[in-house]
N, C-alpha and C positions, 0 to 999 in steps of 0.2 A: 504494500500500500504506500504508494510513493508521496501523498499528501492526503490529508485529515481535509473531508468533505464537511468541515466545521461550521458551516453554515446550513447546513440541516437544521441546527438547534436555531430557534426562533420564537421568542417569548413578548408576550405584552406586558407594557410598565405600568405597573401598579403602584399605588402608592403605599399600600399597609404593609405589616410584618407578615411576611407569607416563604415558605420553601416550595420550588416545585421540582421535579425529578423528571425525565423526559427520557425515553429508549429509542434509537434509530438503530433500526438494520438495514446493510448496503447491501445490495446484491445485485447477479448479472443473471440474466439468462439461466442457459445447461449449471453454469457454474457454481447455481446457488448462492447463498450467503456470504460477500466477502468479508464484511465486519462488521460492529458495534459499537455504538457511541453513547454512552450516558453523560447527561448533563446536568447540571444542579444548578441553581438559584435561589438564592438565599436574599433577603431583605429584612432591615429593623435594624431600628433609631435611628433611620439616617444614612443609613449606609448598608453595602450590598456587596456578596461575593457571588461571582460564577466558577463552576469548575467542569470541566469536558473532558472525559476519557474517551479516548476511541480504542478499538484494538482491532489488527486482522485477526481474520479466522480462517477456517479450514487451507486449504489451497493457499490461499493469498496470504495467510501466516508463514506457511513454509518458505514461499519464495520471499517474504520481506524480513526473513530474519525473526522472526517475532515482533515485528514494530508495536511500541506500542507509544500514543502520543498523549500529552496530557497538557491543557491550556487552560489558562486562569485570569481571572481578573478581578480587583478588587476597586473599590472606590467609595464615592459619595454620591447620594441622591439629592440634585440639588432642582426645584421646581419639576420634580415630578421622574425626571431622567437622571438615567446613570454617567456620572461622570468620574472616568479611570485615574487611579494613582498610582496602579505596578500593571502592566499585564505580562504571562510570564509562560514561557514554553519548553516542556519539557521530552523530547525526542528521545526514545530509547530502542534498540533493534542489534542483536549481533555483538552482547560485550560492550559496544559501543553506548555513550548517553551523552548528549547535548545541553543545555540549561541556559534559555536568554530569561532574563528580567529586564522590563524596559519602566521607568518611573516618567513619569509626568511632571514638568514644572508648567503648569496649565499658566501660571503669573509671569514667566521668562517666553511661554509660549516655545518651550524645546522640550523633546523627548530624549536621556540617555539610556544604555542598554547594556549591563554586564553579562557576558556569554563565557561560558566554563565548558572545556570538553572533556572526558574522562573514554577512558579504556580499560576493561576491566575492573573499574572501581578504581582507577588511581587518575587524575588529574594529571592531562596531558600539557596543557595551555589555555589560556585566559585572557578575556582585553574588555575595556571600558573604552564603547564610542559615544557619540553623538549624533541621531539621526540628521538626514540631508534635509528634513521638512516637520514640521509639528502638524500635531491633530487632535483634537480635542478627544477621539473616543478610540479605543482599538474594537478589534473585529466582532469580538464580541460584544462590549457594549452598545457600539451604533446597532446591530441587527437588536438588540434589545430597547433599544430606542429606537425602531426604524416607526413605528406606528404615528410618534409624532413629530416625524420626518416627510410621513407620504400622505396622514392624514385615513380617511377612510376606506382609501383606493379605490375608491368612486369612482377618481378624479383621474387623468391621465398624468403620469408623471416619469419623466425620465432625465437623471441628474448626474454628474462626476460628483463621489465624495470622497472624503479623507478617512484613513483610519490605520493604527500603526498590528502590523501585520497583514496586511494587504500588499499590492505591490512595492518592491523593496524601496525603489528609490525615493517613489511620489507617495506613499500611500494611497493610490489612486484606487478608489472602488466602482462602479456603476451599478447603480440600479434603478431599474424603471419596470413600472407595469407592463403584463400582459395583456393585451385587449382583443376586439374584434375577431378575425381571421385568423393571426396567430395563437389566439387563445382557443378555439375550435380544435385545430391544428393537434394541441396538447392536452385534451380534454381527457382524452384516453387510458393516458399515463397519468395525468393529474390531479384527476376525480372531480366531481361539482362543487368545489370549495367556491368561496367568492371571493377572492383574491389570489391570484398569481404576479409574481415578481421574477425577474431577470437579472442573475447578476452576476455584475464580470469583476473576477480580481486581479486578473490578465498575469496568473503565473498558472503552470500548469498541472490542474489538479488532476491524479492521477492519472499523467500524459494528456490529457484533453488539449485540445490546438487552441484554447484560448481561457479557460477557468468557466466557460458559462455555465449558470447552475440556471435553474429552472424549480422555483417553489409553491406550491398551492400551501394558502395559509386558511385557516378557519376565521370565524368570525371573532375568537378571541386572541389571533395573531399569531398563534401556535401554528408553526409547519405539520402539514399532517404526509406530504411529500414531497419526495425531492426527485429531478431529472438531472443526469449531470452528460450531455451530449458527445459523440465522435469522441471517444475515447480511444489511444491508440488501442490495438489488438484483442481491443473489448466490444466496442459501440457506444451502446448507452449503458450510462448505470443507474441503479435507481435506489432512495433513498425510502422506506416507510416507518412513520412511528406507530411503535409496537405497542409501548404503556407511559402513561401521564396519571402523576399523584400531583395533587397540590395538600398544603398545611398551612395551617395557621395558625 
């Protein structure tokens, strides 16, 4: 599994103290089930954490080493939305483990990012940069604020956004509604939700020739599928969630 289809996970911002728990399963075709992803969300007093585990499975475990990815983000809730102070990524597959933290100076308007590699458990090398661009949310929290970003998606809407973890250089995101013809189009795969979003991270999620994700949302902003298109030596792959708890 060469990249974490993390935008599967897709929640609405609520304002009270609530945990929700979210299960995506990826799969292709003959091949079955490639992997799993749970996601948590967490809110109260004020402040919020998200955490994402993905992992391959069958087949697609074997070839990637055992990958397994795990991303995070914590912050504050300020006017309703979540606004990040660490997001953080932790890449493990083969012996090998990776570890970026990236914090927020939301006031200086820059993002830094400590990355650590290890091998076998011993710490190979280490560095503290600066990203090229700042952003107010990383990947997860804008998809956890995307609702009042696009509104009811009623409305047509297609935008370039920022968010750290996205493309490397710009944080560049895209996303815009699906509508009319195109939404027909995807009906099939995407079931009668009332909302479908398009969105490009323009790195290549598992080989795909451009990151397009493809998401039917519910009426409570919850992804209930995902398309992820022209995958190399796959096609399409497809994302469904399996089980949603919410707590209070």
């Amino acid at each position: 599994m060469k990249r974490v289809v993390f935008l599967f996970i897709m929640f609405s911002g609520l304002l009270f103290a609530e945990t929700i728990h979210a299960t995506y399963k990826i799969e292709y075709g003959i091949f079955g089930k490639m992997g799993v992803s749970d996601a948590y969300l967490t809110k109260e007093g004020g402040e919020y954490e998200i955490k994402m585990v993905a992992k391959a499975t069958g087949l697609a475990k074997v070839l990637s080493g055992g990958r397994v990815e795990i991303y995070g983000s914590k912050g504050v809730i300020v006017d309703g939305r979540l606004l990040p102070t660490t997001f953080t990524k932790d890449i493990r597959r083969s012996g090998k483990r990776r570890i970026k933290i990236y914090t927020f100076d939301h006031a200086a308007k820059r993002v830094v990012f400590h990355e650590e590699n290890y091998r076998d458990g011993k710490l190979k090398d280490e560095k503290n940069e600066t990203l090229p661009y700042y952003a107010e949310n990383d990947i997860l929290s804008l998809y956890f604020n995307i609702k009042d970003i696009i509104g009811d998606c009623k409305e047509p809407f297609a935008k370039d956004l920022k968010a750290v973890g996205a493309e490397k250089r710009t944080g560049r995101v895209r996303v815009q509604t699906v509508t009319g013809g195109d939404r027909q189009k995807l009906k099939k795969s995407l079931g009668d939700e009332p909302c479908y979003l398009k969105v490009t991270i323009y790195q290549k999620l598992f080989g795909s020739k451009g990151g397009e994700l493809y998401l039917s949302l519910g009426r409570d902003f919850i992804a209930r599928k995902a398309l992820l298109k022209d995958v190399i030596m796959f096609g399409d792959i497809r994302g469904k969630l399996t089980h949603l708890e919410r707590k209070k």
